[in-house]
GUMAR-169453 format. One record per residue (C-alpha): x, y, z. Coordinates in pm, 1 decimal, decimal comma, padded with zeros to 6 digits. Example, Ala and Ser with C-alpha at 12.3 -4.5 7.8 and 13.67 -1.06 7.14 Angstrom:
% residues 2
     east    north       up
  01230,0 -00450,0  00780,0
  01367,0 -00106,0  00714,0
This chain:
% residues 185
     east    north       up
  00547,1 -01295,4  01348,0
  00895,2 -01287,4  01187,0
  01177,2 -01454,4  01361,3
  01368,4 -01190,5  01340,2
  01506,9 -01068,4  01726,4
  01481,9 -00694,8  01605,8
  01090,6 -00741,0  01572,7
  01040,2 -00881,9  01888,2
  01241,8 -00602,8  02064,9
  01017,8 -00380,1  01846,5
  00679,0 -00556,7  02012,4
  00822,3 -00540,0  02333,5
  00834,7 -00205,1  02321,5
  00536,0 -00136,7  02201,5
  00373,7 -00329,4  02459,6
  00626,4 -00160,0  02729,4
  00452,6  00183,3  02570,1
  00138,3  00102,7  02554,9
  00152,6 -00061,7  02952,1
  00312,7  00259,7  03023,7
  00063,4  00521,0  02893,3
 -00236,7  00327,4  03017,4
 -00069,5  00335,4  03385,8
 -00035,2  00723,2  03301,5
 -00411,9  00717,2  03222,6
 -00530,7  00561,2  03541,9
 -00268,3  00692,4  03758,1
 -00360,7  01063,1  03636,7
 -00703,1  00954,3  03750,1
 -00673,2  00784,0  04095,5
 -00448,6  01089,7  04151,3
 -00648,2  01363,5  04033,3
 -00959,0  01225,3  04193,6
 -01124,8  01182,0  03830,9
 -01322,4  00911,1  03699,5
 -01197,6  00785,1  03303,0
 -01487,9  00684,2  03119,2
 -01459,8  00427,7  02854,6
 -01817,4  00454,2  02728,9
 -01898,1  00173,6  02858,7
 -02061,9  00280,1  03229,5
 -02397,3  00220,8  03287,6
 -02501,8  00577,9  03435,5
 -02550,7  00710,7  03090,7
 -02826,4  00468,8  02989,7
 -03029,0  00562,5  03357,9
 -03280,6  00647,9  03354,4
 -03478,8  00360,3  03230,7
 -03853,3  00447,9  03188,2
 -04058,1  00115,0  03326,1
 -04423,7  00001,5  03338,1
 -04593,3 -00008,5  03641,4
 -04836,6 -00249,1  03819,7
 -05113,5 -00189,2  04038,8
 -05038,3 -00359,9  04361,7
 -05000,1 -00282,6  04699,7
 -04809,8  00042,9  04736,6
 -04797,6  00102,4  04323,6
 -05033,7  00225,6  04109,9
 -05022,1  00102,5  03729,8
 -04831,6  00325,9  03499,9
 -04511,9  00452,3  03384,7
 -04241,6  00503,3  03615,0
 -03818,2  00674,9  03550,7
 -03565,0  00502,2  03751,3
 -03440,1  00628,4  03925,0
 -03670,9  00837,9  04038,7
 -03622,2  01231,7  03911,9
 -03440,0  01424,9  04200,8
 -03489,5  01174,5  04483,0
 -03249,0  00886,5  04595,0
 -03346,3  00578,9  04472,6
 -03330,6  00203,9  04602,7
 -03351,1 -00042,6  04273,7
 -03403,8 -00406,0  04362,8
 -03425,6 -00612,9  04017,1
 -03578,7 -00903,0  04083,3
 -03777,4 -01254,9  03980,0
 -04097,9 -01436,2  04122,9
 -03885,2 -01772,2  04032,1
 -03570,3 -01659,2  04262,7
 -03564,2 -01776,5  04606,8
 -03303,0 -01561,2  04709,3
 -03491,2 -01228,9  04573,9
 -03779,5 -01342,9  04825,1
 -03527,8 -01336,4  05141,0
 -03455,5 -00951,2  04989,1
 -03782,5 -00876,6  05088,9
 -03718,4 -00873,0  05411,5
 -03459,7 -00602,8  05465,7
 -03590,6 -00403,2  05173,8
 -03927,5 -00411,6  05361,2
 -03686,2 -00283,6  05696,1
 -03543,5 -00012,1  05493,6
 -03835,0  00099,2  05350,6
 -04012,2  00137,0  05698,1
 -03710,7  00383,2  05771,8
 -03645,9  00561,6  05461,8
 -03968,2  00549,3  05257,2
 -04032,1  00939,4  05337,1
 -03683,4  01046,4  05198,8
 -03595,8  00773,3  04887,6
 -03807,6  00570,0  04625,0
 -03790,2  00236,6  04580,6
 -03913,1  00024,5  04335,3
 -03865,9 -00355,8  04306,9
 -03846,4 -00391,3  03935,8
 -03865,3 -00750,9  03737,3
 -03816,1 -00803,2  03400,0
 -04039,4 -01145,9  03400,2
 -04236,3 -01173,4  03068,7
 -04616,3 -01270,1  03135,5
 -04737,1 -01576,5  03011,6
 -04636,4 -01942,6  03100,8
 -04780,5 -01902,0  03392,8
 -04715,3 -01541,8  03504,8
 -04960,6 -01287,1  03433,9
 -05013,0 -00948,8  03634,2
 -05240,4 -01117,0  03928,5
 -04974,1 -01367,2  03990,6
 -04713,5 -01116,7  04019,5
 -04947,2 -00892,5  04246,9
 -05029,7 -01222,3  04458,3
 -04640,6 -01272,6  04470,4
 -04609,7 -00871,8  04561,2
 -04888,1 -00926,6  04817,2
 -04694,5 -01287,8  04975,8
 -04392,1 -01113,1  05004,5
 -04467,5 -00797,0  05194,8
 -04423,3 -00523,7  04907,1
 -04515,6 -00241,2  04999,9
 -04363,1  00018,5  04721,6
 -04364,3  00078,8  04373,6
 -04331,0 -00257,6  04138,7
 -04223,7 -00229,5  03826,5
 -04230,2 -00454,4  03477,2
 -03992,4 -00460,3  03237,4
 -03980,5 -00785,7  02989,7
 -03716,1 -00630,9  02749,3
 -03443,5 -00602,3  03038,2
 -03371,7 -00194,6  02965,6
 -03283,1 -00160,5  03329,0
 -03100,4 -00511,8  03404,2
 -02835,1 -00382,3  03112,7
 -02846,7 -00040,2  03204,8
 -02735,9 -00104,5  03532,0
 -02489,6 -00391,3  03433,1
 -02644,5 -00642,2  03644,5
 -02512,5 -00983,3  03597,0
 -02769,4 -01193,8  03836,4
 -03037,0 -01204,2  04036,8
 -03134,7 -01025,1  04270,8
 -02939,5 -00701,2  04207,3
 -02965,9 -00380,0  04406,3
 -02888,2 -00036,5  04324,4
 -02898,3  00328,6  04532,6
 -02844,6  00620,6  04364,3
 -02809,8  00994,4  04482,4
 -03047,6  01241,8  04369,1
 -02897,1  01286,9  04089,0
 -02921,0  00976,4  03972,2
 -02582,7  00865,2  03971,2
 -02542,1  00525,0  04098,7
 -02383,6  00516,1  04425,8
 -02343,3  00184,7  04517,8
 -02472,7 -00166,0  04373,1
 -02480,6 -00501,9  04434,0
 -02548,0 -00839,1  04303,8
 -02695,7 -01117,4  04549,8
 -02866,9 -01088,2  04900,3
 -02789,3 -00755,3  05106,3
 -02831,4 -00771,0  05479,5
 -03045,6 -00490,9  05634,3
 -02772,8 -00291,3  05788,2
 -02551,7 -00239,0  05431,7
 -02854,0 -00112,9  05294,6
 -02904,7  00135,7  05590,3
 -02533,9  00198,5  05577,5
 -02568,3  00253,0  05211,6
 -02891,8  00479,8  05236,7
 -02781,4  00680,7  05447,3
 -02472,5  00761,4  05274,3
 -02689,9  00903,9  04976,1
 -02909,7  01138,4  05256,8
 -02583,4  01227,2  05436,9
């Protein structure tokens, strides 16, 4: 950069400009209700096809998630995460009360070997209390699809699909009845 004051005024403005339009962007959006996407929301990569294992409530196959016209609950998840065990509990709660209206699938993208192989994820399934559809998916397609950045990591969706709320870390039975039954309402 030059020292000339003339080209700093000129950067300043630019900057001034360019702060200005990009209020005008989100402003024009908050206003007019409208969401601006920058290409880089996950919605557009759902939904993620995933294998599924034979355990108790799932039957080995292939699976879309979220599931195709139905709200969906999406816990991602780990056999190694201590926290995603104490989700089991009020995703277990949930699914007693909402397992005739939404899907839910507990989803982990765990590779087998080293110690993990199908029977000691359906032994984990079985210790834990699931009770719903349990999904595989090594490569991580739904992790980055839904932009989570830890473990575990829950997502509801509408029927549509469209995410409606998500979180990362350990959700307490009543948000996730709050947030079910905003997607039914």
């Amino acid at each position: 950069m030059s020292d000339d004051p003339t080209s700093r005024r000129t950067l300043g403005r630019r900057h001034l400009l360019a702060g200005l339009v990009g209020v005008g962007f989100v402003g024009s959006a908050v206003i007019g209700g409208d969401t601006i996407d920058l290409g880089t929301g996950s919605e557009s990569r759902l939904p993620v096809e995933v294998s599924t294992v034979d355990a108790t409530g799932s039957t080995a196959g292939r699976a879309s998630v979220p599931a195709t016209g139905t709200p969906t609950v999406v816990d991602c998840f780990a056999t190694w995460c201590e926290p995603c065990v104490r989700q089991m509990d009020a995703l277990g709660a949930v699914h007693d009360r909402y397992a005739d209206r939404v899907a839910f699938v507990s989803v982990t993208n765990e590779r087998f070997g080293g110690g993990l192989d199908r029977e000691a994820l359906r032994a984990w399934w079985r210790d834990n209390d699931g009770r719903w559809a349990l999904g595989h998916d090594p490569d991580g397609s739904l992790l980055a699809a839904l932009g989570a950045d830890g473990l575990p990591y829950l997502a509801v969706t509408d029927a549509s699909g469209s995410i409606a709320w998500s979180h990362g870390g350990v959700a307490s039975t009543e948000t996730l009845d709050r947030r079910i039954a905003s997607v039914l309402s």
